[in-house]
SEZA-730173 format. One record per residue (C-alpha): residue number from 1; chain; x negated, z negated, y negated. Coordinates in Angstrom, 2 decimals, padded with zeros to 5 digits. Layout:
N
+-----+-------+---------+---------+---------+
|  nr | kette |       x |       z |       y |
+-----+-------+---------+---------+---------+
| NUM |     A |       X |       Z |       Y |
...
+-----+-------+---------+---------+---------+
This chain:
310
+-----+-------+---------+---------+---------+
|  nr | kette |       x |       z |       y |
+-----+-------+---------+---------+---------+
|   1 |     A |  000.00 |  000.00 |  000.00 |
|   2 |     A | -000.56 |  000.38 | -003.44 |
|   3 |     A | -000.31 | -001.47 | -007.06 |
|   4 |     A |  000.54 |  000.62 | -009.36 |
|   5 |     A |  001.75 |  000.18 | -012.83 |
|   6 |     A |  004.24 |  002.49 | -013.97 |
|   7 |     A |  006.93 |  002.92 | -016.73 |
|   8 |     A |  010.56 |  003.78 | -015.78 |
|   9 |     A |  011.71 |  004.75 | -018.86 |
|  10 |     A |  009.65 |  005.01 | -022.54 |
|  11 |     A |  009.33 |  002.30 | -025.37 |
|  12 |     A |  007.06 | -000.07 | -026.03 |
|  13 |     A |  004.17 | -001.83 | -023.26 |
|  14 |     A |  006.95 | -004.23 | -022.00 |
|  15 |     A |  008.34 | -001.34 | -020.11 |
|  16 |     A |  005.66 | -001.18 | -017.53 |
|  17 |     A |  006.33 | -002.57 | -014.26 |
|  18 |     A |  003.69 | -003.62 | -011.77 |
|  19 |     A |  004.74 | -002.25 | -008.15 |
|  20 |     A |  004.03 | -001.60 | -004.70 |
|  21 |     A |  004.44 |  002.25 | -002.80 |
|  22 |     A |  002.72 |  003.74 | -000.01 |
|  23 |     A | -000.83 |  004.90 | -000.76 |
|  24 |     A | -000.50 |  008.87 | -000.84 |
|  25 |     A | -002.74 |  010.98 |  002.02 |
|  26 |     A | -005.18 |  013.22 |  000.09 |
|  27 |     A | -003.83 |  016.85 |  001.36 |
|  28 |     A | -006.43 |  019.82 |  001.13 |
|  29 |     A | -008.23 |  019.72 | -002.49 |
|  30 |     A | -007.62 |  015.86 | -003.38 |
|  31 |     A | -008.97 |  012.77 | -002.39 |
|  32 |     A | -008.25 |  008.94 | -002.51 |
|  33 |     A | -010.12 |  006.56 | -004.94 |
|  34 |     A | -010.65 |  002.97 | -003.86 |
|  35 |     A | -010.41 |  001.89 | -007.80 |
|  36 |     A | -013.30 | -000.56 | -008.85 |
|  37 |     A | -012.23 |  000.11 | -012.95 |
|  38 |     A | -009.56 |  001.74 | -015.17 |
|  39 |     A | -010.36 |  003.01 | -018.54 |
|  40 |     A | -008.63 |  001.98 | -021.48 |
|  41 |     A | -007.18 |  004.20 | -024.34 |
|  42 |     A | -004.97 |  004.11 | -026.88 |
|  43 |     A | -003.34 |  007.50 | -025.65 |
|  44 |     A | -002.21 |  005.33 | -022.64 |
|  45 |     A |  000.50 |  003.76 | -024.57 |
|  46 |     A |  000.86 |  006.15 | -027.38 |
|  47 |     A |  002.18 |  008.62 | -024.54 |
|  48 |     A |  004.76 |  005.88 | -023.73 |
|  49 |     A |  006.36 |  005.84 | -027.09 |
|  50 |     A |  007.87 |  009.28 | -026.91 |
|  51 |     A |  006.57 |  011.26 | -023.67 |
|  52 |     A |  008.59 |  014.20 | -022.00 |
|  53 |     A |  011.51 |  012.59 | -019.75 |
|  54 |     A |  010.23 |  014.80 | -016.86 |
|  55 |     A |  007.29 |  012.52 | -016.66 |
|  56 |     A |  009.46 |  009.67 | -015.69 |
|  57 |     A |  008.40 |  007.31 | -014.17 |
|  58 |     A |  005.51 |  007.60 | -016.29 |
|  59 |     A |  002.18 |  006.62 | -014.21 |
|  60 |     A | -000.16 |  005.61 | -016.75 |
|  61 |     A | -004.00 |  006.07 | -016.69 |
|  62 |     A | -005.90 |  009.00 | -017.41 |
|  63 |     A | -009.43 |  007.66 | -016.14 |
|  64 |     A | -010.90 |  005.54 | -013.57 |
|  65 |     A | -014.19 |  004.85 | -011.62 |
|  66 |     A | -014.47 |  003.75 | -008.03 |
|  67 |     A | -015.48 |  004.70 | -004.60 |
|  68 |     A | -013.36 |  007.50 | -002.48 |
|  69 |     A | -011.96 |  005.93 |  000.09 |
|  70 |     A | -010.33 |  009.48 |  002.07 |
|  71 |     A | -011.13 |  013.22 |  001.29 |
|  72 |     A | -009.09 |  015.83 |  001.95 |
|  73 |     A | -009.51 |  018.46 |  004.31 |
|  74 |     A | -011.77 |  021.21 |  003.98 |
|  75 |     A | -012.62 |  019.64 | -000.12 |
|  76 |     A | -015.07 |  019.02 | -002.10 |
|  77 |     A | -015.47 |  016.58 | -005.70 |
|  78 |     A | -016.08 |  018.39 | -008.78 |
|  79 |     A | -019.96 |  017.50 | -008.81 |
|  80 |     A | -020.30 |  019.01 | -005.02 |
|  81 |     A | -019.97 |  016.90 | -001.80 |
|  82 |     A | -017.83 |  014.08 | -001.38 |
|  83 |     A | -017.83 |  011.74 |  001.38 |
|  84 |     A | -015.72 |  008.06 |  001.84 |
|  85 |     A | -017.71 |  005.25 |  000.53 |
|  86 |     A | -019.24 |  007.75 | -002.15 |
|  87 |     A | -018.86 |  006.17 | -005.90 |
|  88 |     A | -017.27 |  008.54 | -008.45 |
|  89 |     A | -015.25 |  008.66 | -012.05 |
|  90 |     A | -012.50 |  010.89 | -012.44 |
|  91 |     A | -010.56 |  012.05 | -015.62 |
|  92 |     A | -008.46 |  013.84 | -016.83 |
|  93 |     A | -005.56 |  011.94 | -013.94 |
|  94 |     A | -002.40 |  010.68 | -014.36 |
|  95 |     A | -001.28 |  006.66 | -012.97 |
|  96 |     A | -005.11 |  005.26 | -013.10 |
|  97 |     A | -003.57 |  001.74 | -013.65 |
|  98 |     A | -004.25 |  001.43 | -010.21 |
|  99 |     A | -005.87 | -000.54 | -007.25 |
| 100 |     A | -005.51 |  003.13 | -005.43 |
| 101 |     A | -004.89 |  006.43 | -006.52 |
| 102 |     A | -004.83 |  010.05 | -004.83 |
| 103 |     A | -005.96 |  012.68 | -007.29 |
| 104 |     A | -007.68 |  016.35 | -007.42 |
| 105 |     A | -010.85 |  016.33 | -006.28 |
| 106 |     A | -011.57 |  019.13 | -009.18 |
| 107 |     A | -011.36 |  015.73 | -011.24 |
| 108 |     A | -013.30 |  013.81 | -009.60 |
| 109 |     A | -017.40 |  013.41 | -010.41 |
| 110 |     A | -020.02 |  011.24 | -008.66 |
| 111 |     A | -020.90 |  008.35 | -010.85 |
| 112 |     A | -024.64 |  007.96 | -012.25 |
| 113 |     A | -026.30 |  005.24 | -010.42 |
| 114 |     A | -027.50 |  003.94 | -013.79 |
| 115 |     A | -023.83 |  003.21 | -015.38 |
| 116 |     A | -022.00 |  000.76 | -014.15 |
| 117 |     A | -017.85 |  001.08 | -013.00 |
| 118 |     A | -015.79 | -000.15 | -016.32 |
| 119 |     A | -018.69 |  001.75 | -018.67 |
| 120 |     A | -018.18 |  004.97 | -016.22 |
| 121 |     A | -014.17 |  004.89 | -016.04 |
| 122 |     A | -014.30 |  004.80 | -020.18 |
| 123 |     A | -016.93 |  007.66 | -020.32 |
| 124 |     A | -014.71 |  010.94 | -020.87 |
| 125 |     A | -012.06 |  010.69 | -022.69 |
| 126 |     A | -013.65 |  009.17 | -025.92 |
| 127 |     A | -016.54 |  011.02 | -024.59 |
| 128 |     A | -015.09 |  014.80 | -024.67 |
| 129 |     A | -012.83 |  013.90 | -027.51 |
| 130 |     A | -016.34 |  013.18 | -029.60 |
| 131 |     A | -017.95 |  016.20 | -027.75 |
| 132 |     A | -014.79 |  018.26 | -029.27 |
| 133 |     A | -015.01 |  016.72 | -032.95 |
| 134 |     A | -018.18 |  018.36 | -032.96 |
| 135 |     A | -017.68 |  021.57 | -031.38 |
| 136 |     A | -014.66 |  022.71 | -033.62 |
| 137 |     A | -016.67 |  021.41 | -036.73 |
| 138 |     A | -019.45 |  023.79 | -035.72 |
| 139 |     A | -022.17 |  021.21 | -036.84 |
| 140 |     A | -025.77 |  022.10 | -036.24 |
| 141 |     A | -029.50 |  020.50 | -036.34 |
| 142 |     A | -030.28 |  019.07 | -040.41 |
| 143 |     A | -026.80 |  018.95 | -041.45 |
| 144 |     A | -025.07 |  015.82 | -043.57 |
| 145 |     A | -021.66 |  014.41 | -041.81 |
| 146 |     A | -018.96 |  012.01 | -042.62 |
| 147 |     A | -017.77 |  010.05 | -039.56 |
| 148 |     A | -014.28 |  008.24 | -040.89 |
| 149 |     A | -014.50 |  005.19 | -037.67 |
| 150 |     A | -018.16 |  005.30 | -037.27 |
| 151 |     A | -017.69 |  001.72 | -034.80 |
| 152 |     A | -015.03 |  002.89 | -032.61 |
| 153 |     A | -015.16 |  003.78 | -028.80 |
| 154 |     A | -014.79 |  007.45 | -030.17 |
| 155 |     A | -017.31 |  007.36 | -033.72 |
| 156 |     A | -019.44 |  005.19 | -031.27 |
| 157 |     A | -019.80 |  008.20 | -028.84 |
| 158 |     A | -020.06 |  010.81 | -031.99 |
| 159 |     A | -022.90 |  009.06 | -033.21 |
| 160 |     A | -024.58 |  009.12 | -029.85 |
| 161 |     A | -024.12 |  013.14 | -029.31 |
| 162 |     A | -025.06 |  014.03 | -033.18 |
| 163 |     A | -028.09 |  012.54 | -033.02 |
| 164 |     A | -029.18 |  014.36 | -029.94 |
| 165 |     A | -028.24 |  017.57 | -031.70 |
| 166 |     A | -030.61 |  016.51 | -034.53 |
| 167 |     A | -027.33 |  015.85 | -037.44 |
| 168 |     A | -027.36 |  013.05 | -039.62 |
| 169 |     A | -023.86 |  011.17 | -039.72 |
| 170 |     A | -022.88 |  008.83 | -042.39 |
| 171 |     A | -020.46 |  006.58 | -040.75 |
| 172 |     A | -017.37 |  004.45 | -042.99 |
| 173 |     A | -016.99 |  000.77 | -041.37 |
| 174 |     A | -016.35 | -002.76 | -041.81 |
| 175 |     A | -019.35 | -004.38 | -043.13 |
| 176 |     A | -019.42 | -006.61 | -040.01 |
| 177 |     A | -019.92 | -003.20 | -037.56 |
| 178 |     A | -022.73 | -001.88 | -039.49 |
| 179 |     A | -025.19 | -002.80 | -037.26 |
| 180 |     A | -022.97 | -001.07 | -034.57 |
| 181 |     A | -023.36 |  002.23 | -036.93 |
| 182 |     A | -027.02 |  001.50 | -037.29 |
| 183 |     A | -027.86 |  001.02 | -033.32 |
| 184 |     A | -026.06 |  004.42 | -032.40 |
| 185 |     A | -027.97 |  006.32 | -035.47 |
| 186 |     A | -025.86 |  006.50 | -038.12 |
| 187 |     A | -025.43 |  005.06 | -041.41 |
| 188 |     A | -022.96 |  002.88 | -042.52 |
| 189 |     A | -021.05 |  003.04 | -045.59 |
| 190 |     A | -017.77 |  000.75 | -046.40 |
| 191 |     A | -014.67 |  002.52 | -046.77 |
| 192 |     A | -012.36 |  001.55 | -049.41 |
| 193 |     A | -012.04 |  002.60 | -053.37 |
| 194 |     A | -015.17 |  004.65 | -054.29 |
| 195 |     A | -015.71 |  005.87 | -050.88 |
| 196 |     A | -016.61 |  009.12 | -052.20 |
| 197 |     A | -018.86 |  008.36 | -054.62 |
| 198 |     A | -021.13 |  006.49 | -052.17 |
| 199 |     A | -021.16 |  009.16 | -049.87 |
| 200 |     A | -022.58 |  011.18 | -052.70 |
| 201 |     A | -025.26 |  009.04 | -053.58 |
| 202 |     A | -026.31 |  008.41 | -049.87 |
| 203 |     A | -026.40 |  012.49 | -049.23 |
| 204 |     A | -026.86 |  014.30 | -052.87 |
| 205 |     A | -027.29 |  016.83 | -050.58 |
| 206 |     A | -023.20 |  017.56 | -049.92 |
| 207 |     A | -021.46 |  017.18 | -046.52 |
| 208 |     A | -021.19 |  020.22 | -044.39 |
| 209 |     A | -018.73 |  018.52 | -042.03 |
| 210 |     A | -016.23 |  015.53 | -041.95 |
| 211 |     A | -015.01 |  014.18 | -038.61 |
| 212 |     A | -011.83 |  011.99 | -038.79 |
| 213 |     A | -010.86 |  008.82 | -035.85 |
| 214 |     A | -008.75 |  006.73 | -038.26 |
| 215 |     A | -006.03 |  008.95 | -039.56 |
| 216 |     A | -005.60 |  007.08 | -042.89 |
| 217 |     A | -004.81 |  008.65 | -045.92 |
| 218 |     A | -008.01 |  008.03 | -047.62 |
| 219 |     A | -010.61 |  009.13 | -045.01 |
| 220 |     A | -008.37 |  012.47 | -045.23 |
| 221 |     A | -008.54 |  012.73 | -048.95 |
| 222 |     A | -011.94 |  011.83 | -049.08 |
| 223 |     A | -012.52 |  014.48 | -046.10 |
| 224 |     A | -011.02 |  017.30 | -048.69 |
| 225 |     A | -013.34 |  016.09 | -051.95 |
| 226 |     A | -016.50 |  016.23 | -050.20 |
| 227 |     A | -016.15 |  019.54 | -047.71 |
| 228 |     A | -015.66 |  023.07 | -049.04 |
| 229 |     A | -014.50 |  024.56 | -046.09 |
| 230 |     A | -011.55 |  022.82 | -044.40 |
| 231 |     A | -011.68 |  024.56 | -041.52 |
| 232 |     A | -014.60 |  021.84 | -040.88 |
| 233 |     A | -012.71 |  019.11 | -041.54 |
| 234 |     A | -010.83 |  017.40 | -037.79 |
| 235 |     A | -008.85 |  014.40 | -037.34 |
| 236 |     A | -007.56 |  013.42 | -034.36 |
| 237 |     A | -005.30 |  010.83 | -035.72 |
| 238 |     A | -003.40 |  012.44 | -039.16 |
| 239 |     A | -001.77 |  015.68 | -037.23 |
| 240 |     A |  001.17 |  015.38 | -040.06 |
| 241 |     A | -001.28 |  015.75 | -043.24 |
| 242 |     A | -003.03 |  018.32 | -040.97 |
| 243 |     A | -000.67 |  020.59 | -041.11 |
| 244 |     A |  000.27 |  020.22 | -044.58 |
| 245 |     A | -003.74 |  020.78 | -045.86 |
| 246 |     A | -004.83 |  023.28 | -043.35 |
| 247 |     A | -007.45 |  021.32 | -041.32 |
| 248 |     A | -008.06 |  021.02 | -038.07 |
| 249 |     A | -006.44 |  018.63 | -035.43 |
| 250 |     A | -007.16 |  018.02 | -031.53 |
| 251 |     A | -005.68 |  016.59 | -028.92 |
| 252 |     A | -006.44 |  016.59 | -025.10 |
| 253 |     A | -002.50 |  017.39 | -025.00 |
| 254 |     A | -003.25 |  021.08 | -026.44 |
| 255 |     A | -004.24 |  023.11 | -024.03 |
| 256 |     A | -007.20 |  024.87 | -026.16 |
| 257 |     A | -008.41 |  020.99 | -026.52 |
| 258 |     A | -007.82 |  020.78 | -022.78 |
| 259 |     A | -010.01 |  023.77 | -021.23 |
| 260 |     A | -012.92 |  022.39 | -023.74 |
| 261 |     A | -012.91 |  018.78 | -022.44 |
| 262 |     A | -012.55 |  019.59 | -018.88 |
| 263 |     A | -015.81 |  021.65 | -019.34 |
| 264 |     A | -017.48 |  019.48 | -020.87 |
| 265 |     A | -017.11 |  016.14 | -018.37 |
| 266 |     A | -020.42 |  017.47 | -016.17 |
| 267 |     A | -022.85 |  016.87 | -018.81 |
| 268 |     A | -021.44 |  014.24 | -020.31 |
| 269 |     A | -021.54 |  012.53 | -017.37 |
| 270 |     A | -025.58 |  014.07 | -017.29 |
| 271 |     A | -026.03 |  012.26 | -020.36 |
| 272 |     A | -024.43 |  008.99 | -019.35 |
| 273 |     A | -026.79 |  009.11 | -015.93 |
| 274 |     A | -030.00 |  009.21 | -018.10 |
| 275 |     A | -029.48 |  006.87 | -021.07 |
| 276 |     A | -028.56 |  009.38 | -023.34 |
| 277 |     A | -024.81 |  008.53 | -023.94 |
| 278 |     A | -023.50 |  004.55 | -023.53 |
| 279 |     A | -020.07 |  003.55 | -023.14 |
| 280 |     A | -019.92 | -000.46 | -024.64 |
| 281 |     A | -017.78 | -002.44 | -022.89 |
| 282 |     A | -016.39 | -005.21 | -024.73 |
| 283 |     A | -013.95 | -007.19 | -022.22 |
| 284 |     A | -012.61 | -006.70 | -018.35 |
| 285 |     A | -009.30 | -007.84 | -017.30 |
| 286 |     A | -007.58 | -008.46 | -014.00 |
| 287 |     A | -005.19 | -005.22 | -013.24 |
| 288 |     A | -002.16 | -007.66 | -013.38 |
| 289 |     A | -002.92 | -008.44 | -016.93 |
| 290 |     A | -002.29 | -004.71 | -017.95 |
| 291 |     A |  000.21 | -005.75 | -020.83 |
| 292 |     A | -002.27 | -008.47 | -021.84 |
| 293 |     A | -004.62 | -006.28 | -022.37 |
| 294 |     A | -002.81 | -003.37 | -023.57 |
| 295 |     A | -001.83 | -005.50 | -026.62 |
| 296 |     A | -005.21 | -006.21 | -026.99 |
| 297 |     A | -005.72 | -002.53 | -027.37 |
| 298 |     A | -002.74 | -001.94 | -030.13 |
| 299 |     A | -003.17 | -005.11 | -032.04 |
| 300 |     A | -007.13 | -006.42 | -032.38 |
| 301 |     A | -010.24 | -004.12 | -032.77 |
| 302 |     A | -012.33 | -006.28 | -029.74 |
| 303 |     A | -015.64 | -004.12 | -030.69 |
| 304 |     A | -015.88 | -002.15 | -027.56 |
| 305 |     A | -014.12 | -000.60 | -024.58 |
| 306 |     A | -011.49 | -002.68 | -022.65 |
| 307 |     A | -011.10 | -002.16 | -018.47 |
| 308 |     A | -008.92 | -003.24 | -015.91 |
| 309 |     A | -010.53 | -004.18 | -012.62 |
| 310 |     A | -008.35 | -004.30 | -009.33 |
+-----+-------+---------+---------+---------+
């Protein structure tokens, strides 16, 4: 058997219901996870606020790390191989809040040695959604960015793949995360009234890009003072004042957003296996606590990823 947390009908977190089904056999081209970790994101509940009815019951969970614990026939994981007892990640899935879950194996990766599970079932979503900010804002080697959530899972994991493509990011932040900014490369810079002026001073230079986690009105505004070209402006937060202003918003929902971050999960996960990209982990909590911790998510900023362990 398997726990499962699922959501019968949409609304807020209380809606989720903690219950037990048959595990599913892997048929040809899936296998079974043994789940050691669930990722955390707030697109988990977002989804559950106004999803498409013909997702209900909504299984929620769109990552996870553990070791397969059935393959089936004639199938292979997405890195090659795949045996039982073998420890992967998988993402993009559906109903990861999980102790057990049967997914397609074309999702499923072996996990570097060197990352441990709740770090590797947070890697790729705030991983390719970073990887995507980038890509659609065509930055390249010497150029000046603005980062509007330099310390969050997803700024965090910008910071970490600009600075291996050689840009410079100027990150906005609470004063109290700027050595968060600092250890991942970039530089911090408080947001607030006169935001754009102090991004001025710190690059007299002018920003060729602006990369948006935060959605608020200012970091948009600020976005459209400081770069020429809107088409290199993103958000992946303000999709209303994208629309009216003519920048750009993504979404792993879109299925242009979709094909990029499913290509992208190999060397992400490359990246994570050497040292090159780290996942912070800021608290672990028992799968039962899933509403515990999902409020924890909406409602506090706990400086880090959040997991579930089974």
């Amino acid at each position: 058997m398997t726990k499962q947390w699922i959501a019968p009908r949409f609304g807020e977190i209380d809606a989720l219901t903690l219950i037990d089904e048959p595990t599913k056999a892997p048929e040809a081209g899936e296998v079974t996870i043994e789940v050691r970790a669930v990722g955390m994101n707030p697109a988990d509940w977002k989804y559950m606020r106004d999803g498409d009815p013909a997702d209900l019951p909504y299984r929620i969970g769109y990552e996870v790390a553990g070791v397969l614990s059935a393959v089936g026939p004639d199938t292979e994981i997405a890195s090659g191989g795949g045996s039982v007892g073998d420890e992967v990640l998988a993402f993009r899935i559906r109903g990861g809040y999980a102790d057990e879950v049967t997914v397609p194996a074309g999702d499923v990766f072996a996990k570097p040695a060197a990352i441990d599970f709740p770090a590797a079932a947070n890697l790729l979503l705030v991983g390719t959604t970073a990887a995507e900010m980038l890509e659609v804002t065509r930055v390249s080697p010497g150029e000046t960015v603005l980062l509007h959530g330099a310390s969050g899972a997803v700024g965090v994991s910008v910071l970490q793949q600009a600075r291996l493509l050689g840009v410079r990011v100027i990150g906005t932040a609470s004063e109290a995360n700027f050595d968060v900014v600092r250890s991942f490369g970039g530089e911090p810079t408080t947001y607030g009234d006169g935001l754009a002026d102090r991004v001025r001073d710190l690059a007299p230079e002018g920003i060729a890009a602006s990369l948006d986690s935060v959605g608020t009105d200012e970091a948009v505004d600020v976005s459209l003072e400081l770069v020429a070209d809107r088409s290199r402006i993103v958000t992946i937060v303000a999709f209303g004042r994208a629309g009216d202003e003519g920048i750009k918003a993504i979404a792993g929902r879109m299925p242009e957003s979709a094909r990029f971050r499913d290509a992208a999960r190999s060397r992400l996960i490359e990246l994570a296996g050497r040292g090159e990209l780290i996942v912070p982990v800021a608290r672990t909590f028992p799968l039962a606590d899933a509403i515990s911790a999902l409020d924890v998510l909406k409602t506090e900023h706990p400086g880090g990823k959040l997991a579930l362990i089974p």
